[in-house]
C-alpha positions, 0 to 999 in steps of 0.5 A: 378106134379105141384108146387102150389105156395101159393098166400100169398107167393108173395103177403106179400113181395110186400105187404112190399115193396110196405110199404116201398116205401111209406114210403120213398116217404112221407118222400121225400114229408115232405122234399118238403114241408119244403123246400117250394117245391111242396109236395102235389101230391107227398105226396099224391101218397106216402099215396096212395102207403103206404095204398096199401101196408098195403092192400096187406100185410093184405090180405096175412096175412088172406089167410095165416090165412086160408091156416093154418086153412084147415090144 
């Protein structure tokens, strides 16, 4: 018998992950910024990384919505 591993499973927790890292890097990136050091790349990779994580989160969210919903 197979152990079907539910996608959302993993997909929530790299979903926050992935929240908290950009998180942290747009932080590090506003540091930057007020030290006069570059900022705007790394600012942008933060913002790309946090809203990915937002993407994954919420697509865990809806297939855990559904998987409740099949009952």
């Amino acid at each position: 018998m197979k152990l079907k591993i539910k996608s959302w499973l993993w997909q929530a927790p790299i979903g926050l992950v992935l929240v908290g890292a950009g998180l942290s890097i747009a932080i590090d990136a506003g540091l930057n910024k007020a030290n006069g050091q570059s900022w705007f790349w790394y600012g942008t990779l933060a913002l790309v990384i946090f809203n990915s994580g937002l993407c994954v989160f919420g697509d865990a969210i809806v297939k855990r919505v559904k998987d409740e919903m099949k009952g």
